[in-house]
TIRO-2110 file (N, C-alpha, C; in Angstrom, 1 decimal):
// TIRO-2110
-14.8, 11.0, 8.2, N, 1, A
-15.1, 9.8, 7.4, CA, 1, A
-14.0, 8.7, 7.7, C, 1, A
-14.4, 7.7, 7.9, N, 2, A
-13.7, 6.2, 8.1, CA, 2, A
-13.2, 5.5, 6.8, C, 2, A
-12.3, 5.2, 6.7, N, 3, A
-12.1, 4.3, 5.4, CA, 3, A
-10.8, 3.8, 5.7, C, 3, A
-11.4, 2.3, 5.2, N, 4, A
-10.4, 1.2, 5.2, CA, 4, A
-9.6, 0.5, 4.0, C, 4, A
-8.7, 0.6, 4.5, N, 5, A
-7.3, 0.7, 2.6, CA, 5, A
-6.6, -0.7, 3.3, C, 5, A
-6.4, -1.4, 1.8, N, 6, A
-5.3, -2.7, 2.4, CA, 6, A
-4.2, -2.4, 1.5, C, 6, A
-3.0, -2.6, 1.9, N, 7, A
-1.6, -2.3, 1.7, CA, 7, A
-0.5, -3.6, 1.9, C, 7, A
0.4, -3.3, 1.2, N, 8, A
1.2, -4.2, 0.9, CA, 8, A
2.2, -3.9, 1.8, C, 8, A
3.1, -5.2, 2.5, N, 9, A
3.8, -5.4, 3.4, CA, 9, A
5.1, -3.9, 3.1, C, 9, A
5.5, -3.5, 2.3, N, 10, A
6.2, -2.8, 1.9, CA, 10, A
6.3, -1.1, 2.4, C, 10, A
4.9, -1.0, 1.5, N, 11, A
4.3, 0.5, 1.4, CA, 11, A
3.5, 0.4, 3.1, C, 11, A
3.4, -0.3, 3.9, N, 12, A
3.1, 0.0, 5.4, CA, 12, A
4.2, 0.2, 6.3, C, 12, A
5.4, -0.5, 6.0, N, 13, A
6.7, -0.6, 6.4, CA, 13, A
7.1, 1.2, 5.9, C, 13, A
7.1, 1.8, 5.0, N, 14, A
7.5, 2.9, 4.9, CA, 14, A
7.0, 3.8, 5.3, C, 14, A
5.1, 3.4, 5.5, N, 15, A
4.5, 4.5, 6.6, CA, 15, A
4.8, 4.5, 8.1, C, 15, A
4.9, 3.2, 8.7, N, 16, A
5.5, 3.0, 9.8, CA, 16, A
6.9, 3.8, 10.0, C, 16, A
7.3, 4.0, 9.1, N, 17, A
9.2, 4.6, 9.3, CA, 17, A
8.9, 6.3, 9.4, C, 17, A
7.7, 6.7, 7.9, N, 18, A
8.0, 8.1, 8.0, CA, 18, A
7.0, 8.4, 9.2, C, 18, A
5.9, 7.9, 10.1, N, 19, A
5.5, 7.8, 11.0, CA, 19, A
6.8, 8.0, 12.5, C, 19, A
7.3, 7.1, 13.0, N, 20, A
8.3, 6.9, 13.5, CA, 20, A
8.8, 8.4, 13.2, C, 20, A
9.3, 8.4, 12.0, N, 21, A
10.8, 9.8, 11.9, CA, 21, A
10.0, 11.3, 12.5, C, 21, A
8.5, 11.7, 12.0, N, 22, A
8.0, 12.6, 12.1, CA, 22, A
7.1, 12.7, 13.7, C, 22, A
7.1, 11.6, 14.5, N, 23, A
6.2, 11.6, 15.7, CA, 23, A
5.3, 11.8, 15.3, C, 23, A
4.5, 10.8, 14.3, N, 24, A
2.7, 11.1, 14.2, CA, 24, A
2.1, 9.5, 13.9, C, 24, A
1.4, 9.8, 13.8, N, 25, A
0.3, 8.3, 13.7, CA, 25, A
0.6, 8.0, 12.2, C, 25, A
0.2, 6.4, 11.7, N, 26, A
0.4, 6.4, 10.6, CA, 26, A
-0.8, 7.3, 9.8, C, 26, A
-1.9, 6.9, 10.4, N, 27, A
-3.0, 7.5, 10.0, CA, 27, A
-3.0, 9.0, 9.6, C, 27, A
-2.2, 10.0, 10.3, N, 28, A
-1.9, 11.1, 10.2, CA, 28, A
-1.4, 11.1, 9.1, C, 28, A
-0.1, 10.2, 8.7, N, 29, A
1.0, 10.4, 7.6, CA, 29, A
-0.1, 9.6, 6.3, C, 29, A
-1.2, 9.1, 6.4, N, 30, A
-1.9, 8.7, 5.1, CA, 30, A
-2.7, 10.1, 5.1, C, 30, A
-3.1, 10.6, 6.1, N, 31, A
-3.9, 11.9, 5.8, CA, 31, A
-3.6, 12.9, 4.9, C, 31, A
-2.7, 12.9, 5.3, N, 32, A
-1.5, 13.7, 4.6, CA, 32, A
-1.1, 13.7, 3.4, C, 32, A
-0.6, 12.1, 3.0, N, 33, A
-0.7, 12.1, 1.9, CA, 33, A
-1.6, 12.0, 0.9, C, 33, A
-2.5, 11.5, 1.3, N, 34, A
-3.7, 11.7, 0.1, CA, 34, A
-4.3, 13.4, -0.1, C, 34, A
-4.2, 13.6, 1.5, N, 35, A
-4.5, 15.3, 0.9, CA, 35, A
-3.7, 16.3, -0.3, C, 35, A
-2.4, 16.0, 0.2, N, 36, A
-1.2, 16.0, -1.1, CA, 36, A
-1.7, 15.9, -2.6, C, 36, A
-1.5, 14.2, -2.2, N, 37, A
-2.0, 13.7, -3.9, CA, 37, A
-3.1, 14.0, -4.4, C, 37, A
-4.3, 14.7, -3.8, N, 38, A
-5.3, 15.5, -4.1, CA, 38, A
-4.9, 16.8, -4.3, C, 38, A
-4.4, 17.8, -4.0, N, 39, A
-3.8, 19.2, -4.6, CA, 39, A
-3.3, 18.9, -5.5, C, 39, A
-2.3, 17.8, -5.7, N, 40, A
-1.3, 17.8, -6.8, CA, 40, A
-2.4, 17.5, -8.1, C, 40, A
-3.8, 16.7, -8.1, N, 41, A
-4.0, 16.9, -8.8, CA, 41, A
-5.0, 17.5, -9.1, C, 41, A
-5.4, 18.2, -8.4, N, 42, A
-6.2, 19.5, -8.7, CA, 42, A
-5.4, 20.8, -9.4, C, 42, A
-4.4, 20.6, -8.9, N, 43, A
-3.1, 21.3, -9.5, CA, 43, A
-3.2, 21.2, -11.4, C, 43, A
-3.1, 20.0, -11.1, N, 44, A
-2.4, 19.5, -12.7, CA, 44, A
-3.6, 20.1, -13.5, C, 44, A
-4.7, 19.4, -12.9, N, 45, A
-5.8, 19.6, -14.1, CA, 45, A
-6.1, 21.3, -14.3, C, 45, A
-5.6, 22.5, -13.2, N, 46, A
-5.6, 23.5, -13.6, CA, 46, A
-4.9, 23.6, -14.9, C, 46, A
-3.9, 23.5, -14.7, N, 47, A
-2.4, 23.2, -15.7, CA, 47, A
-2.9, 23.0, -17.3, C, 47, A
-3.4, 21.7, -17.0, N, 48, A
-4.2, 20.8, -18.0, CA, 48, A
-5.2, 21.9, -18.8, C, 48, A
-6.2, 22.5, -18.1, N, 49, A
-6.9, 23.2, -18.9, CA, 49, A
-6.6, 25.1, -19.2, C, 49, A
-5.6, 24.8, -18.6, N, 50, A
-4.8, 26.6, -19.2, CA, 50, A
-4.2, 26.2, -20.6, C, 50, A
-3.4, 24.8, -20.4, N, 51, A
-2.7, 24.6, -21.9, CA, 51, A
-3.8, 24.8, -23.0, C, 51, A
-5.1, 24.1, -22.5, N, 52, A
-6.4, 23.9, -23.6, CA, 52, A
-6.5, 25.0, -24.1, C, 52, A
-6.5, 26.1, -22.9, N, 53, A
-7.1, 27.6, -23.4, CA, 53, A
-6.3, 28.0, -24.7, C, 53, A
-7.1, 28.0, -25.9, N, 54, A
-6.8, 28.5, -27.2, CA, 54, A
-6.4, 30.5, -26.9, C, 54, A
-6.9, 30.8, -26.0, N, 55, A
-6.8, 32.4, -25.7, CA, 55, A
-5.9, 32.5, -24.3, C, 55, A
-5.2, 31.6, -23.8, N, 56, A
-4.5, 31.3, -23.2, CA, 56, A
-2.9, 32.1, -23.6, C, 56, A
-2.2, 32.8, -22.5, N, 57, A
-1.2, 33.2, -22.5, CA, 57, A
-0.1, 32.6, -22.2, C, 57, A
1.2, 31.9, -22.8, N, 58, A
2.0, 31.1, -22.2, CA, 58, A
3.2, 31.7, -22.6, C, 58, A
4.0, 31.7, -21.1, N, 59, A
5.0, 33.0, -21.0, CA, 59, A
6.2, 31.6, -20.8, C, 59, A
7.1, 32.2, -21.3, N, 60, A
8.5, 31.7, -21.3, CA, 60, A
9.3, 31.6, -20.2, C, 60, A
10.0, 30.5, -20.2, N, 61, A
10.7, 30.6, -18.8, CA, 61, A
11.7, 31.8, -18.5, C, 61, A
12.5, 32.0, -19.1, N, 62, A
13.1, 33.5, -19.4, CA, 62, A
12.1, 34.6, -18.7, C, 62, A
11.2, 35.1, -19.1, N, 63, A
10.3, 35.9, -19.2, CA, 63, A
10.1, 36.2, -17.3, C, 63, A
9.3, 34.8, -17.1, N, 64, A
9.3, 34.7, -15.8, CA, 64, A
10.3, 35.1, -15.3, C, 64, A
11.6, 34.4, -15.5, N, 65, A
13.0, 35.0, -14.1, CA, 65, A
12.9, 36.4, -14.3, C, 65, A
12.7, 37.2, -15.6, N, 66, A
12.4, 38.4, -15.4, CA, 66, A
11.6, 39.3, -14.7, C, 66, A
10.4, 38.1, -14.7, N, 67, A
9.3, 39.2, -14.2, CA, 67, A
9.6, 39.0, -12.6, C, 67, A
10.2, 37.8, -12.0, N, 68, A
10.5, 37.5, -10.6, CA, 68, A
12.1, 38.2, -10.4, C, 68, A
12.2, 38.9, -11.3, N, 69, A
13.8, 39.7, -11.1, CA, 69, A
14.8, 38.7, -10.5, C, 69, A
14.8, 37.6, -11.2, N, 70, A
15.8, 36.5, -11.0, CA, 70, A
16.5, 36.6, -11.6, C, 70, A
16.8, 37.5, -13.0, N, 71, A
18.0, 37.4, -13.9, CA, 71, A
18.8, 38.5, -13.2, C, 71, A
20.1, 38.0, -14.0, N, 72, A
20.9, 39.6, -13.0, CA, 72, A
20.9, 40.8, -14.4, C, 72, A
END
């Protein structure tokens, strides 16, 4: 798919740089990040509707380092 985005002198100047620092195209580095900013929010709204769940289990941070045997 083709799509054309217009951007501000700023936010192109920073694709250009992280472009530059990583050897890839800018177009790569927009790929990239929208792919990102799409998991993140696919992410969230999982998030989002586990809080909803009334039958939902919500475990403590404590709990976890336990269950990850992070505590000593």
């Amino acid at each position: 798919m083709a799509l054309s985005i217009k951007l501000d002198a700023e936010t192109e100047k920073r694709i250009e740089d992280i472009a530059g620092t990583l050897a890839k195209s800018k177009s790569w580095v927009i790929r990239e990040a929208v792919r990102y900013y799409a998991e993140e929010v696919a992410d969230y709204e999982i998030a989002l509707k586990r809080l909803a769940d009334p039958d939902g289990k919500l475990i403590d941070h404590e709990e976890v380092k336990r269950a990850l045997d992070l505590v000593d």
